[in-house]
N, C-alpha and C positions, 0 to 999 in steps of 0.2 A: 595200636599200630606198632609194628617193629621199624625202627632205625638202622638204617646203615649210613656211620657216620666214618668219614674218610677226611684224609686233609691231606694235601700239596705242600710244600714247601712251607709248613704248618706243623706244631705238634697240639694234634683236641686237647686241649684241656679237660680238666673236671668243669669247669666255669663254663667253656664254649660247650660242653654236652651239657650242661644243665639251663645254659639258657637257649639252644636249641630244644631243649625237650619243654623247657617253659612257652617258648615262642609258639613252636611248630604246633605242641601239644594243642593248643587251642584248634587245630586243625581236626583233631581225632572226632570233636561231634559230626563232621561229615561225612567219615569213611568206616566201613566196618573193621571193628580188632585186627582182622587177620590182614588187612592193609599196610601195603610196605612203601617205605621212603625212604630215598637216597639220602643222603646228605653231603658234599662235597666241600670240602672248605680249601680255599686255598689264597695265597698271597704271592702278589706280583707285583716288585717294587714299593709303592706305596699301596699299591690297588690292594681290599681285602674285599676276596669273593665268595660268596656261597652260592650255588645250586642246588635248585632242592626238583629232585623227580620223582614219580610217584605213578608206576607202572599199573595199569588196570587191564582189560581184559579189552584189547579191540582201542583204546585210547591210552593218551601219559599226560598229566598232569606236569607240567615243567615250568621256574621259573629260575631268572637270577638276578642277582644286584648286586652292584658294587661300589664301596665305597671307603674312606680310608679307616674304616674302626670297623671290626670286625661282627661286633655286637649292633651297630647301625646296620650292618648290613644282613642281618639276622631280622631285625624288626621289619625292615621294609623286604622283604624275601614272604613273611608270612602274610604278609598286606597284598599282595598281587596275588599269591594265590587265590586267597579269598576273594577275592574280587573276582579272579577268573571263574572262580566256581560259583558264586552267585549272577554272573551273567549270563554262565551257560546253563545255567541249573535245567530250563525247561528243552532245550537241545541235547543235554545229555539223558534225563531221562526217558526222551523219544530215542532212543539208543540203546534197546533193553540189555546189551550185552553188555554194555560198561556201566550202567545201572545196578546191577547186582554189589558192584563193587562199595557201593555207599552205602550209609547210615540209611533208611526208612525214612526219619524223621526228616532229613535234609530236603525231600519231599516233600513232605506234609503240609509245609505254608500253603494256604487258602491265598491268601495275596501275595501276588506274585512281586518281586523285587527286581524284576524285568522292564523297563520299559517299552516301547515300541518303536524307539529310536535304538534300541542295542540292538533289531532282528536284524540281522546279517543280510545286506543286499544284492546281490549279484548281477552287475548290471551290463556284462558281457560276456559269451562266451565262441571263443577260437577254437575254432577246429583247422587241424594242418598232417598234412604227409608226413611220417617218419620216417625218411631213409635209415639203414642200418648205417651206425658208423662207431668207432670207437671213441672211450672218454676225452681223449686230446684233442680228436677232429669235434666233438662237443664242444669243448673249451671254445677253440678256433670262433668255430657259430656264431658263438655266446659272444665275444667278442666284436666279430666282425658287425653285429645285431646292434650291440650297446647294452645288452641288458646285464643285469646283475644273479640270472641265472635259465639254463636252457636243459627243456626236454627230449630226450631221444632215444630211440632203441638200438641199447647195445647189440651192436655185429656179434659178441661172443656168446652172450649169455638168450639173444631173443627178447628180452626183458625190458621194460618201461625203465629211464634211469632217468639223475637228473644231474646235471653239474648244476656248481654253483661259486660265485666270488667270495671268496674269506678274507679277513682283513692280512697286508703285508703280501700283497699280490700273489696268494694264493687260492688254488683249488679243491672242493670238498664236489666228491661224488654221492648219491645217494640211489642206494640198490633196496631194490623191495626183500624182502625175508621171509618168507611163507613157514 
């Protein structure tokens, strides 16, 4: 796997690259060599954070934690992902495009470490009119609605968007990217 390791208000150590490569490494039985990962470290106030991504073809593997030592929050960073990736193991492989992206072997279990209380349930689905309108009159919606984030098509672009609430009474949009 190739590393990309960055830091925020942060200088990586030799120490925090090597026990990122120790921690994370444990990650490489699932993805093939040519597998890339982010690694982002950074420090806010007390807070020490890491984010670790890991771009595949059609999906991204993301996770983060925080916590006041920066090395605890390395350990618990590598623990969720694993976890994510053994939950979704048999949904991602029905996924042949982001499939390619792994190890073979990550496959291979005969017994599944799924149970049938993790299958993903969907137990409604909305359908609703888009008016065209732009991200602010979104916000507005989103608001008037109560939710914590709202779908609609941008006036400019034609395009599926979504706002959404960010902590510190702010707003994040999210545009597709073809």
């Amino acid at each position: 796997m190739r590393y990309i390791i960055s830091g925020k208000n942060i200088d990586v150590t030799e120490g925090l690259k090597s026990a990122i490569y120790e921690k994370i490494g444990k990650l490489e039985k699932f993805f093939n060599p040519e597998a890339e990962i982010h690694v982002t470290l950074s420090v806010e106030k007390d807070r020490q954070k890491i984010e670790v991504t890991i771009p595949m073809k059609g999906n991204i593997v993301r996770a983060e934690q925080v916590s006041n030592d920066m090395y605890a929050s390395i350990d618990l960073v590598e623990e969720v992902i694993e976890r994510q990736l053994k939950k979704y193991k048999s949904k991602l492989k029905d996924m042949n495009q982001s499939a390619a992206n792994f190890n073979p072997s990550f496959f291979d279990d005969v017994v599944s470490e799924i149970g049938e209380e993790d299958e993903i349930n969907i137990t409604r689905v909305k359908r609703f009119a888009m008016k065209p309108m732009d991200a602010e009159e979104a916000c507005v919606q989103m608001e008037l609605l109560g939710h914590n984030f709202y779908v609609f098509r941008n006036a400019e672009t034609d395009e599926v968007n979504v706002v959404y609430k960010r902590k510190g009474n702010s707003y994040g949009l999210i545009e597709p990217e073809f």
